[in-house]
NUKOL-178836 format. One record per atom (N, C-alpha, C): residue number from 1; chain; atom name; x, y, z. Coordinates in steps of 0.05 Angstrom, whole numbers. Last residue first. Layout:
BEGIN
     k   c    a        x        y        z
   NUM   A   CA        X        Y        Z
...
This chain:
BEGIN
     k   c    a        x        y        z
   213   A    N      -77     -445     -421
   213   A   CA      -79     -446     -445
   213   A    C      -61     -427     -459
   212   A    N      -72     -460     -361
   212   A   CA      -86     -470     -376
   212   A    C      -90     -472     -400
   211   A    N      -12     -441     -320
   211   A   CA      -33     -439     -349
   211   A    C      -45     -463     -353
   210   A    N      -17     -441     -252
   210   A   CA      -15     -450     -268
   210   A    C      -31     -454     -295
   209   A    N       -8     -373     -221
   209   A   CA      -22     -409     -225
   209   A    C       -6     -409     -252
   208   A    N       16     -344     -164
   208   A   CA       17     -344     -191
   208   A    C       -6     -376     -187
   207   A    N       33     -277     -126
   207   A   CA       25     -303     -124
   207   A    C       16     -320     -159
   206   A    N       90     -240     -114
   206   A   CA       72     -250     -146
   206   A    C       64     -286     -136
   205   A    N      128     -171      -92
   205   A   CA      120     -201     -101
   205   A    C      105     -214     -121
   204   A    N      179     -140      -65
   204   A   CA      158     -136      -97
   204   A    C      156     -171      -89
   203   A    N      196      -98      -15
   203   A   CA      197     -127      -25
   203   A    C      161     -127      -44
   202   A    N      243      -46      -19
   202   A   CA      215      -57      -25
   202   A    C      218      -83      -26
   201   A    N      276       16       -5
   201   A   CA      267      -12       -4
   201   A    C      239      -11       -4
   200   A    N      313       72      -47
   200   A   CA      288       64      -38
   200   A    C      282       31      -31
   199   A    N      353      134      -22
   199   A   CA      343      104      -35
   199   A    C      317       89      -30
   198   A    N      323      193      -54
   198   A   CA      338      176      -36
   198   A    C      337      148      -34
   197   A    N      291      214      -85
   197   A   CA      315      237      -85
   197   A    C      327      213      -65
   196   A    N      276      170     -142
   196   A   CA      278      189     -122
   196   A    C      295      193     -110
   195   A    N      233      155     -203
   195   A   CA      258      161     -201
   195   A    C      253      183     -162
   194   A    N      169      109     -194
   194   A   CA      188      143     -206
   194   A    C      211      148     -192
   193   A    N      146       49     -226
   193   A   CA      158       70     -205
   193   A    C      176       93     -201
   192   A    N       91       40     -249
   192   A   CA      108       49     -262
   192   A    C      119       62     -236
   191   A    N       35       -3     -284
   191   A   CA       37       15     -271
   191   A    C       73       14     -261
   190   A    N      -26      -34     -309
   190   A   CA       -1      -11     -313
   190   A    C       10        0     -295
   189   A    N      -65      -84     -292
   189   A   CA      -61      -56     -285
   189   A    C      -30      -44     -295
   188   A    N      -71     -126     -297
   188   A   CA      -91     -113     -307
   188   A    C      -88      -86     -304
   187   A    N      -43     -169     -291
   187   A   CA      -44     -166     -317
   187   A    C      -66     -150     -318
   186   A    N      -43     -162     -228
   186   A   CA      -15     -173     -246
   186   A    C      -30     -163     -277
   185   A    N      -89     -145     -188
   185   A   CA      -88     -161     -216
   185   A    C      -64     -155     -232
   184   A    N      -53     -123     -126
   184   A   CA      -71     -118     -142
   184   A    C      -64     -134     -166
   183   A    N      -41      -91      -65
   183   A   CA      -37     -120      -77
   183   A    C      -58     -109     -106
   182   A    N       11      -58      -28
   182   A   CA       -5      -55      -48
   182   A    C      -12      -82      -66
   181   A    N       28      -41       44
   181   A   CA       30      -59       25
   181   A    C       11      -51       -4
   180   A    N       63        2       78
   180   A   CA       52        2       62
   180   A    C       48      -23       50
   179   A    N      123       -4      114
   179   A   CA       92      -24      122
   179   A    C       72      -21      104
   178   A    N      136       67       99
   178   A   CA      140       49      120
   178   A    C      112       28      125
   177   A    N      111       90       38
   177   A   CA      120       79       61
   177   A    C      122       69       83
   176   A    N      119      109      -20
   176   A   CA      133       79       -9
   176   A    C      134       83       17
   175   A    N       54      141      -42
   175   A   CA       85      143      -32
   175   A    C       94      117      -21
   174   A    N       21      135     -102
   174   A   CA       33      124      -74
   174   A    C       61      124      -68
   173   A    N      -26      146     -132
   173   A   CA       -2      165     -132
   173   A    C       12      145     -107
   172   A    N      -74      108     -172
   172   A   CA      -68      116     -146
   172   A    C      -43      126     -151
   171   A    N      -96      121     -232
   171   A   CA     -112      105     -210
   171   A    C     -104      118     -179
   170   A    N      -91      157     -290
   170   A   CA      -77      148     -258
   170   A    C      -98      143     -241
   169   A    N     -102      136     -348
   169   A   CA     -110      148     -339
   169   A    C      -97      137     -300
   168   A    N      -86       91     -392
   168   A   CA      -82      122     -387
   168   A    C      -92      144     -365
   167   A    N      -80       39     -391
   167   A   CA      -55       57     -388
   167   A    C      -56       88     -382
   166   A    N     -121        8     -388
   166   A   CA     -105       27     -425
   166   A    C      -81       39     -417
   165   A    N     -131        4     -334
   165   A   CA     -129      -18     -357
   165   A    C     -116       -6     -379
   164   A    N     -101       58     -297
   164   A   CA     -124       44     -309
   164   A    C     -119       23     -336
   163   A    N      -35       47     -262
   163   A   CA      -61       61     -279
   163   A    C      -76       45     -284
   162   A    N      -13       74     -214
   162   A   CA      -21       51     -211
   162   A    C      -42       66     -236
   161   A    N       65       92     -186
   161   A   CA       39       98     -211
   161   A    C       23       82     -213
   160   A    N       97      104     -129
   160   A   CA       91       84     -149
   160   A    C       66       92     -162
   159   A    N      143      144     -118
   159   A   CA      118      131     -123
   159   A    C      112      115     -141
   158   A    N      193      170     -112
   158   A   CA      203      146     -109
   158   A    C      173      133     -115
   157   A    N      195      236      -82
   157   A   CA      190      221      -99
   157   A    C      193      186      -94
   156   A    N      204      275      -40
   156   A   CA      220      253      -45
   156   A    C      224      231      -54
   155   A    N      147      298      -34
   155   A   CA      167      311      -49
   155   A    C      197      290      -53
   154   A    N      139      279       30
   154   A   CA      126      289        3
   154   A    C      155      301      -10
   153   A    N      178      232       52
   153   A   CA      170      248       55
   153   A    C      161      253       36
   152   A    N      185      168       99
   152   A   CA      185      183       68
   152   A    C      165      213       68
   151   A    N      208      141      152
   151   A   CA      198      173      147
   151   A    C      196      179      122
   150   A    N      235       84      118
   150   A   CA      231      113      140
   150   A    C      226      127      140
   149   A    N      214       32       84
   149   A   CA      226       56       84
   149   A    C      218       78       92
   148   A    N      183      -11       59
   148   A   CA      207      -17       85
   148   A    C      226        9       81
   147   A    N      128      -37       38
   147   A   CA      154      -18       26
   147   A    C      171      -14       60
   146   A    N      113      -88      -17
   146   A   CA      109      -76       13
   146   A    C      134      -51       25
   145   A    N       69     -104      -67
   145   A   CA       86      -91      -61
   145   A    C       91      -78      -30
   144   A    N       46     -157     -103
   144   A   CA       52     -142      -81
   144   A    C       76     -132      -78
   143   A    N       -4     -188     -150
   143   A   CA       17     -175     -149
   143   A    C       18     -164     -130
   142   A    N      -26     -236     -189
   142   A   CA      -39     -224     -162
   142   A    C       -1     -219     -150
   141   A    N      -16     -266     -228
   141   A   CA      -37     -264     -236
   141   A    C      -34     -237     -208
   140   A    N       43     -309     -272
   140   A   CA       35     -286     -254
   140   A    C       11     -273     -249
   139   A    N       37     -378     -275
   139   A   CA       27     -345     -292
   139   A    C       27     -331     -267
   138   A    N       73     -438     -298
   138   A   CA       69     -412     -275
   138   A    C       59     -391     -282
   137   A    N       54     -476     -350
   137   A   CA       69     -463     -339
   137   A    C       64     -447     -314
   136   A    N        3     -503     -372
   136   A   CA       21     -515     -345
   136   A    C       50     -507     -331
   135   A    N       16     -479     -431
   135   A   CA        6     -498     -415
   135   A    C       19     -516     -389
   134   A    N       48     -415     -427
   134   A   CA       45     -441     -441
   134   A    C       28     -463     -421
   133   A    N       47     -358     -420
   133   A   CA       46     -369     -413
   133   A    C       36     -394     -428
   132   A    N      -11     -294     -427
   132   A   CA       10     -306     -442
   132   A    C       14     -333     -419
   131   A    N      -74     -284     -423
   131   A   CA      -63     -309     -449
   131   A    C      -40     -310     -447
   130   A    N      -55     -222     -405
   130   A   CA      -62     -238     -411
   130   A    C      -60     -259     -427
   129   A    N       24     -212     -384
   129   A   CA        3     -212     -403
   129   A    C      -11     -221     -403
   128   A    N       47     -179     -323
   128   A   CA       46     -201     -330
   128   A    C       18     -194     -356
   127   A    N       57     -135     -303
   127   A   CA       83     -156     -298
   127   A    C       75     -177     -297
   126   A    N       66      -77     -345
   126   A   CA       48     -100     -337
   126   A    C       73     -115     -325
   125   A    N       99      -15     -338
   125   A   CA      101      -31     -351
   125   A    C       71      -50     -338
   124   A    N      133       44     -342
   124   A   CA      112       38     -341
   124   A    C      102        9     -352
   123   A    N      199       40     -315
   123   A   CA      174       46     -321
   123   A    C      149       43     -327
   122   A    N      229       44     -249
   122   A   CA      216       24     -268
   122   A    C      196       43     -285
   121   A    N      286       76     -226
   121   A   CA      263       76     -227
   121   A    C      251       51     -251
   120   A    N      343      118     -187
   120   A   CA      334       84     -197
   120   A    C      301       91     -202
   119   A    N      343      159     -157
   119   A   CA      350      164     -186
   119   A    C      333      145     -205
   118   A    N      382      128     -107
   118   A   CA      377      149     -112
   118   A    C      365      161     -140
   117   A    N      371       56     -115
   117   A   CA      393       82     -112
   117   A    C      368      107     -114
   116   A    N      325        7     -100
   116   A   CA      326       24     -109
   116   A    C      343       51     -102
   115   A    N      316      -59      -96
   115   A   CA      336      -34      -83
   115   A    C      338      -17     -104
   114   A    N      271     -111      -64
   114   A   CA      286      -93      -95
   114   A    C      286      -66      -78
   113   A    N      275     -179      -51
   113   A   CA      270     -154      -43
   113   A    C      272     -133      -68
   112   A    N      224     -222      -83
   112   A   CA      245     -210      -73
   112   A    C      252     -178      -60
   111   A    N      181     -272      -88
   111   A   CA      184     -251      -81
   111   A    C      211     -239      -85
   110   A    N      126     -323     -109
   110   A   CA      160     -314     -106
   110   A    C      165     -282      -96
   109   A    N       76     -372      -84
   109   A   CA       87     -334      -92
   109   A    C      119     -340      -86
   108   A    N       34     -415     -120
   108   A   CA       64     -406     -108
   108   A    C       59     -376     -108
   107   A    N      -19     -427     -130
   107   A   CA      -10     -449     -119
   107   A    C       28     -438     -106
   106   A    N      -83     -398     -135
   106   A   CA      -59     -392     -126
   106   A    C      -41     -412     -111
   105   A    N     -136     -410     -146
   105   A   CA     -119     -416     -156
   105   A    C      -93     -418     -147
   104   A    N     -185     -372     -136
   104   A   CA     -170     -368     -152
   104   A    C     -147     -394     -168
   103   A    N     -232     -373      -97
   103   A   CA     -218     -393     -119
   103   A    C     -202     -390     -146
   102   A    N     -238     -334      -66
   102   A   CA     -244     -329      -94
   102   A    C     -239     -352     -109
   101   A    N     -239     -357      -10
   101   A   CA     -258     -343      -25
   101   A    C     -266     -328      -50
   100   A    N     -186     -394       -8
   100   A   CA     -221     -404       -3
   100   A    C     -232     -383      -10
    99   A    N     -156     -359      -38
    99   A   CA     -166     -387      -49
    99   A    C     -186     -390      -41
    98   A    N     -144     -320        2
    98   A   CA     -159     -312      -18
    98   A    C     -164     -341      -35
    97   A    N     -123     -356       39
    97   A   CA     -148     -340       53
    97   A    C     -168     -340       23
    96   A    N      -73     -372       19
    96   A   CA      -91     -397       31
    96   A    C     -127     -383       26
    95   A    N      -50     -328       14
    95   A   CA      -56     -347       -4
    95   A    C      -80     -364       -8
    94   A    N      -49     -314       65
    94   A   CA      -62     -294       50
    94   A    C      -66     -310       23
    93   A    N      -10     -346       82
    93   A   CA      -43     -347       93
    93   A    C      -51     -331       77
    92   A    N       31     -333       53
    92   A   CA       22     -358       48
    92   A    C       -9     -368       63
    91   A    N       47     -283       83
    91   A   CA       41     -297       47
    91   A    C       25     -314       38
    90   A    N       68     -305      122
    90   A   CA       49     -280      126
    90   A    C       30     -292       97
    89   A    N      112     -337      107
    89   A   CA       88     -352      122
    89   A    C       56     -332      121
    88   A    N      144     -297       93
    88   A   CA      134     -316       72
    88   A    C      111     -335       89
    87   A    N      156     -271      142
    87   A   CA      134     -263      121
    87   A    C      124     -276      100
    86   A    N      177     -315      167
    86   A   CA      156     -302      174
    86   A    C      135     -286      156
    85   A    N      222     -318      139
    85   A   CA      209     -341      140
    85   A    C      183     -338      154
    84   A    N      250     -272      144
    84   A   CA      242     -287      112
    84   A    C      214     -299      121
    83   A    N      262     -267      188
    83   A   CA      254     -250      180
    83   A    C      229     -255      156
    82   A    N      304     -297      199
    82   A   CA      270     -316      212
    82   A    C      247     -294      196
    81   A    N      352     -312      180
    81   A   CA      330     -308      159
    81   A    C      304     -309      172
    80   A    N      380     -347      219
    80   A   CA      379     -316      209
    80   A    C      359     -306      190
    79   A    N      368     -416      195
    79   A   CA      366     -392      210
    79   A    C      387     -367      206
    78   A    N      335     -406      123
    78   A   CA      348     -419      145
    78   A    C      352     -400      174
    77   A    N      293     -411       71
    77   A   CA      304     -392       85
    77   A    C      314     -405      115
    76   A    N      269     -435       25
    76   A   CA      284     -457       51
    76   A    C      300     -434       64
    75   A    N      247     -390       -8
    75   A   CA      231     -403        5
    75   A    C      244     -426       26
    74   A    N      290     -338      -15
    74   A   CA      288     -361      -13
    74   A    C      272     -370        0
    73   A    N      281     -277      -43
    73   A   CA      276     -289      -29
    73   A    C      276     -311      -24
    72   A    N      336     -246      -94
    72   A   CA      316     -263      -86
    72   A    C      313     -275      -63
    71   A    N      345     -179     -105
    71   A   CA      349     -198      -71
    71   A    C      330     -221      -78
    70   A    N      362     -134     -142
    70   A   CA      341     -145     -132
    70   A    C      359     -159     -119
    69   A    N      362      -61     -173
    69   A   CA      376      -88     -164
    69   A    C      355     -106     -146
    68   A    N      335      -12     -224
    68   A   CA      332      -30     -191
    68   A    C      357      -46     -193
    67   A    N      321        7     -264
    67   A   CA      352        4     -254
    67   A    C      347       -2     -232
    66   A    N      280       -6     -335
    66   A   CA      287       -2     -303
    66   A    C      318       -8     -292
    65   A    N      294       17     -388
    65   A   CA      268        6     -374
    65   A    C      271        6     -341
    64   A    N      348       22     -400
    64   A   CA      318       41     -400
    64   A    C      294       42     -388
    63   A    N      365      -24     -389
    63   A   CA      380        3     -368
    63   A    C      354       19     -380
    62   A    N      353      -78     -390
    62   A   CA      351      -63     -402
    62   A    C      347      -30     -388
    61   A    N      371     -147     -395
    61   A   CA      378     -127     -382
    61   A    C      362      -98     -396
    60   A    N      325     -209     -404
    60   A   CA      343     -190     -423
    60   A    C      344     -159     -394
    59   A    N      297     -265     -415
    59   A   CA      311     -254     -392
    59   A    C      332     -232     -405
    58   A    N      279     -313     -445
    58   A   CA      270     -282     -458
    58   A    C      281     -257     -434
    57   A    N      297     -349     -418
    57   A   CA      315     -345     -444
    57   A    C      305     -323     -450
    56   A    N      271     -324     -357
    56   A   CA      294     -350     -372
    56   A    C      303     -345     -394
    55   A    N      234     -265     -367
    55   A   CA      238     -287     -350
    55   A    C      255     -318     -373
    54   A    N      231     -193     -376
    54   A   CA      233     -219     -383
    54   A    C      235     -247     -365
    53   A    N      288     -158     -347
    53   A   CA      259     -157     -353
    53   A    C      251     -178     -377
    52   A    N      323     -143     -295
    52   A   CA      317     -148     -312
    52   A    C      289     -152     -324
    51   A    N      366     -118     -243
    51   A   CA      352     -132     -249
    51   A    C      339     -129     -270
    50   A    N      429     -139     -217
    50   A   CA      410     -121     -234
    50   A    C      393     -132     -235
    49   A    N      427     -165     -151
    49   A   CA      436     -165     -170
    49   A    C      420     -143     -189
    48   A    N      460     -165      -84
    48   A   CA      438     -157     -100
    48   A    C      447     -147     -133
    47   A    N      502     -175      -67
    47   A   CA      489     -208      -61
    47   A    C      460     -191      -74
    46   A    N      540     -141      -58
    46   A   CA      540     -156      -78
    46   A    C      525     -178      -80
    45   A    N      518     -106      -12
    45   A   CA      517      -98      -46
    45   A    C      517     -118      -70
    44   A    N      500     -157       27
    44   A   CA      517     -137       17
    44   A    C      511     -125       -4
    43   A    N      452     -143       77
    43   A   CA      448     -159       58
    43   A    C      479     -139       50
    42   A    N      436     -118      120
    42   A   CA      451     -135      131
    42   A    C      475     -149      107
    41   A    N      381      -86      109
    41   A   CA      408      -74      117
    41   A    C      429      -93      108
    40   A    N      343     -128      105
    40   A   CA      354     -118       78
    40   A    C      386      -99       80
    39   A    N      348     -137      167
    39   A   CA      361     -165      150
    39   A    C      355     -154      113
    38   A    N      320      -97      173
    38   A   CA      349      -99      187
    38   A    C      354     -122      173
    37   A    N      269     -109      148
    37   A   CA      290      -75      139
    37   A    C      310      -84      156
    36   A    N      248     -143      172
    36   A   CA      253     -140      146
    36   A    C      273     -127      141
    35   A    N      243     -124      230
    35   A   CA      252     -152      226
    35   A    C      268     -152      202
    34   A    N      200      -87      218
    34   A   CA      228      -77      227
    34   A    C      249     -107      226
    33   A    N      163     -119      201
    33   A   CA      172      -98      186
    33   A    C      203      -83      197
    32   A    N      152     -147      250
    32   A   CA      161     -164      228
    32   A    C      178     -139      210
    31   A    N      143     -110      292
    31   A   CA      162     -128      291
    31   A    C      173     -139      265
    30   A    N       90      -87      256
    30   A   CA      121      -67      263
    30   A    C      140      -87      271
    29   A    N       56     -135      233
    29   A   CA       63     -125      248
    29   A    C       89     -109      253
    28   A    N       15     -104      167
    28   A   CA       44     -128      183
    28   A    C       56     -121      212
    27   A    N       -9      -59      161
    27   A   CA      -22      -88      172
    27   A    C       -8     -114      173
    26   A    N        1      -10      153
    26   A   CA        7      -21      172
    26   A    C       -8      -52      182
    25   A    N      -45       -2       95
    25   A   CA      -24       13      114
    25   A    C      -24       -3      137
    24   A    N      -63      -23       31
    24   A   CA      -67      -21       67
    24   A    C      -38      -10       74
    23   A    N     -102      -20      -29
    23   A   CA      -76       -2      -14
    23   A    C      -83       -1       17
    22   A    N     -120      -69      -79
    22   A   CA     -125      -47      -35
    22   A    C      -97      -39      -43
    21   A    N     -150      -79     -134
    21   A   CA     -140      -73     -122
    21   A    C     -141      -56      -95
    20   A    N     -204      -92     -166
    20   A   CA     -177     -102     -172
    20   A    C     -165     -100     -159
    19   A    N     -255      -55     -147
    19   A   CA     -233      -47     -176
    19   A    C     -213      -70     -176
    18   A    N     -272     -128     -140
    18   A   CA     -285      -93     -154
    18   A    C     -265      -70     -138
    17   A    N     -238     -162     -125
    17   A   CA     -263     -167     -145
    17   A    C     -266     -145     -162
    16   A    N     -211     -141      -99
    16   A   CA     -189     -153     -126
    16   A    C     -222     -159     -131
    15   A    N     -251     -131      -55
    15   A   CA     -229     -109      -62
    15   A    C     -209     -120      -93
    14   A    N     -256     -175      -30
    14   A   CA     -264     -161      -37
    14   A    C     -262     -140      -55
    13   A    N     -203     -188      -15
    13   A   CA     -213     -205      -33
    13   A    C     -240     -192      -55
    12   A    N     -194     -154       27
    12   A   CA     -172     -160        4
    12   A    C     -188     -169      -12
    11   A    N     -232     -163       62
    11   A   CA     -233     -133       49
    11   A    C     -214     -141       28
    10   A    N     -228     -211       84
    10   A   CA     -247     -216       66
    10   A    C     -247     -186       60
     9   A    N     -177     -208      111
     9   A   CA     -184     -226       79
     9   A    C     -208     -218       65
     8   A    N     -191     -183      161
     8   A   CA     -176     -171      129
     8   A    C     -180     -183      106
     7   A    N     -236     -220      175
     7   A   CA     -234     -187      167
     7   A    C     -225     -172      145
     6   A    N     -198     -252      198
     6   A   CA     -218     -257      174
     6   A    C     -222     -236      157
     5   A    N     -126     -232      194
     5   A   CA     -152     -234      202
     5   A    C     -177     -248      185
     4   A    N      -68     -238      211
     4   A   CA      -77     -237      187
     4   A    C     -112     -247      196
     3   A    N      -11     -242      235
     3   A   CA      -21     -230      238
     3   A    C      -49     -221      213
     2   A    N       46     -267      260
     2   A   CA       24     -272      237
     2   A    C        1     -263      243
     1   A    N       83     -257      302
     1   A   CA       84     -238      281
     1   A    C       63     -243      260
């Protein structure tokens, strides 16, 4: 199922230099992706929680801002989970890849899944500030989204908004689907998922470093 090229790396990397950000289509293998979506099936209602905005004590609910539920991904994913444990491996070359050629940095990614009802949406937000972060804390810097949902159709909303640095102006319209992935600068881009007519899966991620200042 690992499936990850020179090739590709070096268009990813390329690509977070100048604009920041890819939008690929189908570049996990259909096993894995179908792997995913039957072990998000599997998951109960109750083992996905609200989800929130903020991180530890600045960790605050806020029904305006967004109504997802989420699935954290466990990195000691055991068996049944091979699902997990494949794509977090997928991850983790893509880690590896973009280090050797941007030196970025990238010492963890966390992930989870996130479930979106009928309706459910995020708005327009960063999911991470420049400068913010304390010394030798974790910073969110290089952001993914992979989307695990069938036949989406025009008009059945659920896109994701990708704007320009100020916010104002729309970069990309993207429908959620099936194997879509979207990686792009955590603190450089705005951007905002729209309310739709059916439910929506995704696994949202965030390779990170450690602050310096």
């Amino acid at each position: 199922m690992l499936n990850i090229s020179d090739a590709l790396l070096n268009d990813i990397a390329n690509a977070l230099v100048e604009p920041g950000y890819i939008v690929l289509d189908q570049i996990m293998a259909p096993e894995l992706i179908q792997a995913l979506q039957q072990h998000f099936a599997q998951l109960g209602n109750s083992e996905f929680k609200r989800a929130g905005i903020g991180r530890q004590a600045d960790f605050q609910l806020q029904d305006n801002v967004r109504s997802d539920e989420i699935y954290w991904l466990d990195k000691s994913a055991q068996q049944g989970e091979e699902s997990v444990i494949a794509f977090l491996a997928w991850m983790e070359a893509l880690r590896s890849g973009l280090n050797q050629r941007l030196f970025l940095g990238l010492f963890d990614y966390e992930s989870h899944f996130a479930s979106y009802a009928a309706g459910a949406f995020y708005k327009k937000h960063l999911d991470t500030f420049k400068g913010s972060g304390k010394p030798g804390q974790a910073r969110r810097v290089l952001s993914t989204v992979v989307y695990l949902n069938d036949e989406w159709r025009e008009g059945e909303g659920g896109e994701l908004i990708l704007y320009s640095e100020d916010g104002e102006q729309v970069l990309q319209r993207l429908m959620p689907s099936l194997g879509r992935m979207i990686i792009f600068l955590s603190e450089k881009f705005p951007h905002e998922v729209l309310p739709a007519r059916r439910a929506r899966k995704s696994i949202a991620g965030w390779f990170r470093v450690n602050s310096i200042s």
